[in-house]
Structure formats: C-alpha cells, structure tokens
N, C-alpha and C positions, 0 to 999 in steps of 0.2 A: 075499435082501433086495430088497424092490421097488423099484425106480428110481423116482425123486423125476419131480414134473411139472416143465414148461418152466415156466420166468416169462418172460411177455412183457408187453408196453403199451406204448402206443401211445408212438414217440417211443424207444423203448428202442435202445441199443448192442449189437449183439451179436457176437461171433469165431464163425465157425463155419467147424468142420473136418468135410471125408467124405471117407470112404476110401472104397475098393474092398475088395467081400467076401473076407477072408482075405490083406489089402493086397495085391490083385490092378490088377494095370494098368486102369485107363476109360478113358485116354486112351493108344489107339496111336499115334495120326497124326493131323496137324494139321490132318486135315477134322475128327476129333473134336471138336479142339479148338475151330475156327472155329463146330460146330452148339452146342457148351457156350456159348460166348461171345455168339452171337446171342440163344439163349434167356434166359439171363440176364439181357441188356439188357432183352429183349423184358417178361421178368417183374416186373423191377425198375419199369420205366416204367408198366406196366398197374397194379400196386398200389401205386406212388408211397413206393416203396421207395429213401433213399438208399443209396449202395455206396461207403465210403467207398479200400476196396481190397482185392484180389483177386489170386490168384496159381493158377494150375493147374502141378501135378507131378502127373508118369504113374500115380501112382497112388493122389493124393488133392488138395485143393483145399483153398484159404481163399478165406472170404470178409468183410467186416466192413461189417456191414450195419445201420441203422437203421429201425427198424419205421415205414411208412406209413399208408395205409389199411388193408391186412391183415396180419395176424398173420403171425408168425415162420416157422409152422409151414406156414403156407399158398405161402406163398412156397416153399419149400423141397420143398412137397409136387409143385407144379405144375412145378418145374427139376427135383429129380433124376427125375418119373415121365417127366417130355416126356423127358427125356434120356436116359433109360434103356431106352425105350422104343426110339428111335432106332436108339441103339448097337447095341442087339439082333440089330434088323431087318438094319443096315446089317452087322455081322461074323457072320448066321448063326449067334448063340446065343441060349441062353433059360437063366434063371432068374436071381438075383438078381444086381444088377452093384455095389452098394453094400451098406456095412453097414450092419441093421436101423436103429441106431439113429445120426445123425451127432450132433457134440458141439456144443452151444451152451453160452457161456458170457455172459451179460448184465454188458454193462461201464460204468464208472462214464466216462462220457463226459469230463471237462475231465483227470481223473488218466492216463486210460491211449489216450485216441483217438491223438494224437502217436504214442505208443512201439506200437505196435499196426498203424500205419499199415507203420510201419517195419519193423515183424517179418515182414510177412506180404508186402509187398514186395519182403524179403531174400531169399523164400524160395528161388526160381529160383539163383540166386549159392551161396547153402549146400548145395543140391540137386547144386551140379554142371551144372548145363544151362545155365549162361553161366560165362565164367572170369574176367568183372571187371566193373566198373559201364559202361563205354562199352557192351560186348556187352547187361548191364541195361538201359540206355537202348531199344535197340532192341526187347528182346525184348518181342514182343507178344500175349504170353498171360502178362499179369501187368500189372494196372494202374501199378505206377512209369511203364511207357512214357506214359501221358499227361498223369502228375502233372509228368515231366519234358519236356512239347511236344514230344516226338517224333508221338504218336501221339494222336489222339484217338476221347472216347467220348462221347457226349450224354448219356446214360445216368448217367454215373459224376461223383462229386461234387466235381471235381475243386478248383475255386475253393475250396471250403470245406476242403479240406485244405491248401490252399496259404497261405488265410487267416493259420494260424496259426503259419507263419513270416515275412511281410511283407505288409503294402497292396500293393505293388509290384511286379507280375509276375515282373519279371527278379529280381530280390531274393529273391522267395520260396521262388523256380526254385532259385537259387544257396543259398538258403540250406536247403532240403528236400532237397538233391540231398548237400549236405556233412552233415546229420543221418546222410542212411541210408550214408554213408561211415565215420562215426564209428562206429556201429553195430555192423560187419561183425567187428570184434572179439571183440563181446559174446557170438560163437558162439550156441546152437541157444535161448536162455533160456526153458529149464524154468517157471521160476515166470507165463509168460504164459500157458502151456496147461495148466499142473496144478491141483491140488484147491484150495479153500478157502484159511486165515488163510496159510498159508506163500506160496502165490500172491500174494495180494493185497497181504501185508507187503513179498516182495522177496525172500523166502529163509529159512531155518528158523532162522538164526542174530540174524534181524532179530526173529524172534516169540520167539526165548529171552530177548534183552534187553529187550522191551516189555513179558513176562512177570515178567521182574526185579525190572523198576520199577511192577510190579501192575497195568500197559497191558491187558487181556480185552478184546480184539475180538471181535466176533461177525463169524461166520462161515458160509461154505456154498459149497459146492465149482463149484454155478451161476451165479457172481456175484464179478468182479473188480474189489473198490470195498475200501474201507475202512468200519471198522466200522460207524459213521452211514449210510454210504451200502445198506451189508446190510440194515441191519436198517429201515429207511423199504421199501426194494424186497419185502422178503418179510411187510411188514405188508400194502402196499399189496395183491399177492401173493396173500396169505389172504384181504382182504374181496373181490377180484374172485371170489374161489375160492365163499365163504360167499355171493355175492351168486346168483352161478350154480348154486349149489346148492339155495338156499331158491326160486328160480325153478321148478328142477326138479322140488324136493320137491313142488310147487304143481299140479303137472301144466301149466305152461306150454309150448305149442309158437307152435308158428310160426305158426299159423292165430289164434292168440288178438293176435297182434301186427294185423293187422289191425280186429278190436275195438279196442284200443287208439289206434291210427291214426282211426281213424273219428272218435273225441270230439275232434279236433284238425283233420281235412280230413274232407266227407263223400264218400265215395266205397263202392262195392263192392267185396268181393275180387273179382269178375270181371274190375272196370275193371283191378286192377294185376296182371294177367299180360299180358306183350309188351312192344314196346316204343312204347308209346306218350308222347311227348312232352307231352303238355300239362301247363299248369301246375300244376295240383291233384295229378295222378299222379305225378309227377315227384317233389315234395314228398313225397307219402303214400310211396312207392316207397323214399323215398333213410331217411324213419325206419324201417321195415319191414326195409332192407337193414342199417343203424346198429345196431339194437336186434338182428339176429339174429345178427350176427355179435360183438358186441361181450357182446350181456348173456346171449345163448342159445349162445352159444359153436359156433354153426355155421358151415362153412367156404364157404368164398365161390362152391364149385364147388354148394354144396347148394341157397343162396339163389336161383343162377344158373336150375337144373332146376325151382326152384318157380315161378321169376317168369317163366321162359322169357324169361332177357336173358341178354348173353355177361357170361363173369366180368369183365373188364373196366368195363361198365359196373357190376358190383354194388361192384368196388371203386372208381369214381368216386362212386357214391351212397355209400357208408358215410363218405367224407370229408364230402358233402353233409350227410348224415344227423345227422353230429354236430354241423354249426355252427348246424342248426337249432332242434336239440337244447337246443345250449347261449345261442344266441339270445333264445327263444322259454321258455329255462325249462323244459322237456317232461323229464319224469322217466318211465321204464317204469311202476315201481312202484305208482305215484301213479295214474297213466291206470287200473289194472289194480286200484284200490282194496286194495293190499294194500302189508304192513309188510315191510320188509327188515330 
C-alpha cells in the first residue's frame, strides 16, 4: 500500500520522530550531539522555523516544530543530510544513518502543544539517561533545560511555551516545571505517537463510547486534532494538492514564474540571478522565491541553484514574497491567465 503525502502549511504544528536505521545508535558522544544541536539551531533560524521542544536519545530524537518560511520537509531535509553527512565522515562509515522515512504527525496546536511539550521533554527521564527532574533540569540535550532557566537557546521558542502556563516568569517556571512532574506518571503515552481516531480521542475505549453515542470522527493517522480540526487540514490539504497539480498539468516551471513577475515589476530574468540588492529585484526575487516554493512545490535548495542566492536568503524572500503577495493582491494564477 502506498504511503500517504506529508501535509504541511505554513504555520502548521508538527511531532516528529527519527530513528536510526534498524534503531541503530546517531548519537555516540556528545560531540554528536553538540554538531545535532548546532545545526538545528542553525536550520531553525535560516527558515524561521519555531521549535517548540526537543529531546535527543542515542538512537532517535523528537522534535515539535512549527512550519516558517519553508516546509516541513525542507527543514528536515537540510538537518538530517548536514547531519548525516557529518556523522559519517566524523566515525569513518558510509551508508544510511536514519530511516528512509522519519514520522511527522501534524497537530492541532491549542488541544495538544501543552501535553506534547511535555512528552517529548520527558523523554530523557523515561529513556533512563537522567534518574529524576533536578538531573532533567540540567541535561542539556533536551530542550526542558531552558524552558526551565537552566540553559539557554535563541533558537528555541522558549516564552511562547512558558506563555501558556503564566505572564510571570517565575510562575510559569514553577508552574511548567510541576506540569512535566505530574506527568512522569502517565508512562510512555501511546495514543500521542500512534495512528489516527484512537490517537487523537485519548485511547480506544474513549472512541468505543463516542461511537455508542453515534460521535464518527473523522480521522487520519497524520493529524492529531479532533474531528473539525481533520477534516479543515486535509480539505485545505487536497486544494494545495489540486492547486499544484493543475499548475503542473499546465506545463508550469519556474522560468514562466518570471513572465509572471514581469506584469507586476519590469525586470529581466537575467537581472534576478545573484545577489543583487536593489529595490525592484528584491521584490521580483522574493515573488519568484514565494510562488516557487509554495505553488510549484520546489525545495528551497532548488530555488537557491536557479537564482544563485544561499538558501537562507530564498527562505527570507519566500516570507517577503508572501506579504507582498498578500499586500498587493498578486494571485499566480491570475498573472499567468489561467483557471484553477
């Protein structure tokens, strides 16, 4: 049976879990760990990717991440290749260090951000690699250490999870620090990493009774929300799906995005490869990066080689790209006289 696409967009919640191939160890030692932890930052920051936390075990990692500028997929492409790559070089092996494919599950942000922060958190304490919450405190390959002021990351979103236990620093502190105490209970909970309705309800015995009372949720095994919230993400889902597709059917690439561009800024494709600052190109540049990565479904390293800028800057323009976007009125479709 063929495995189902990601959903992602812009703004999305997502858990993601990766192993190592044949749950083999990635992380031996804690230079590993330290080159994982800087890329991360590094990636998070260039595609303006919140992290709301993070946990490395020897031989798989969470992360719960909120989609930026770029896609889910991209982010994830450019951590585990840089990092893989590394590892390699650095222990004198070759061939795969993760599994093909890592698990994203897209989550319904105000139901499950809280309890999510807190699972994946735990995980160091459950793993065994610390023996109680003080040892937690410190350990520092595992974002709790700076949700609790031990340890800090610029990187990491740390206020906005704090947020949602008090205004009050100390308060918050005290009061997210006795959350993931209360927690520690609840042991390894299944229903935040498993499939579809039984996930998303709380357990199999919560969808027997919802079924009792004639409750049919809709469901899908990529998506930890409640019914409404499913079935909005995988409509939205299929028009991104339908949109990129009738683009394709069209013979749309990437060269025709600058036609496009043109009826709006006049410039040549010549003027937009490099990096030239000026005002017009910058403009033309940041719709051309927007429109490719978002309606053409290209990855930000692709954009990068066409326009000969670092990927960095293509994920600065694609943020640019859409407020102009959305600004200004500017439709792909429309520019390019055709029906969606």
């Amino acid at each position: 049976m063929p495995r189902k696409a990601r959903i992602d967009a812009p703004g999305a919640i997502h858990h993601i879990i990766a192993r190592g191939i044949e749950r083999g160890i990635i992380f031996r030692d804690d230079q590993d760990r330290d080159d994982f932890v800087h890329r991360l930052g590094k990636v998070v920051t260039e595609t303006e990717t919140r992290c709301f936390a993070w946990a490395l075990i020897p031989n798989h990692f969470h992360l719960l991440l909120q989609t930026g500028a770029a896609p889910v997929s991209t982010v994830m492409r450019r951590l585990l290749t840089g990092y893989a790559v590394g590892h390699n070089r650095r222990h004198d092996r070759s061939g795969h260090l993760f599994q093909n494919r890592y698990k994203s599950i897209l989550c319904q942000k105000d139901t499950y951000l809280k309890e999510l922060v807190r699972y994946i958190h735990l995980n160091p304490l459950r793993a065994g690699l610390v023996k109680n919450m003080d040892e937690l405190d410190r350990y520092r390959f595992s974002g709790h250490s700076c949700v609790a002021g031990k340890m800090s990351n610029d990187w990491q979103a740390v206020s906005e999870v704090l947020s949602i236990f008090d205004d009050r620093l100390a308060r918050a502190r005290l009061g997210y620090r006795n959350y993931l105490i209360q927690g520690i209970s609840l042991g390894r909970q299944p229903e935040l990493v498993g499939g579809g309705l039984v996930r998303s309800a709380g357990g199999w015995d919560v969808v027997c009774a919802m079924r009792r009372v004639g409750d049919f949720q809709k469901s899908d095994e990529r998506i930890l929300g409640d019914g409404d919230f499913v079935e909005t993400v995988l409509v939205e889902a299929q028009q991104r799906m339908r949109h990129r597709y009738v683009l394709a059917s069209k013979g749309i690439e990437f060269k025709d995005l600058a036609d496009a561009v043109s009826k709006v800024v006049p410039i040549s494709p010549q003027e937009l490869v490099g990096p030239s600052k000026a005002r017009r190109v910058v403009k033309a540049r940041a719709l051309i990066c927007y429109w490719a990565v978002r309606e053409l479904g290209m990855s930000m390293t692709e954009v990068g080689e066409k326009l000969k800028i670092a990927v960095s800057t293509v994920s600065a323009a694609v943020k640019k790209g859409q407020s102009i976007a959305k600004e200004e009125g500017l439709v792909l479709s429309e520019l390019l006289n055709m029906e969606i």
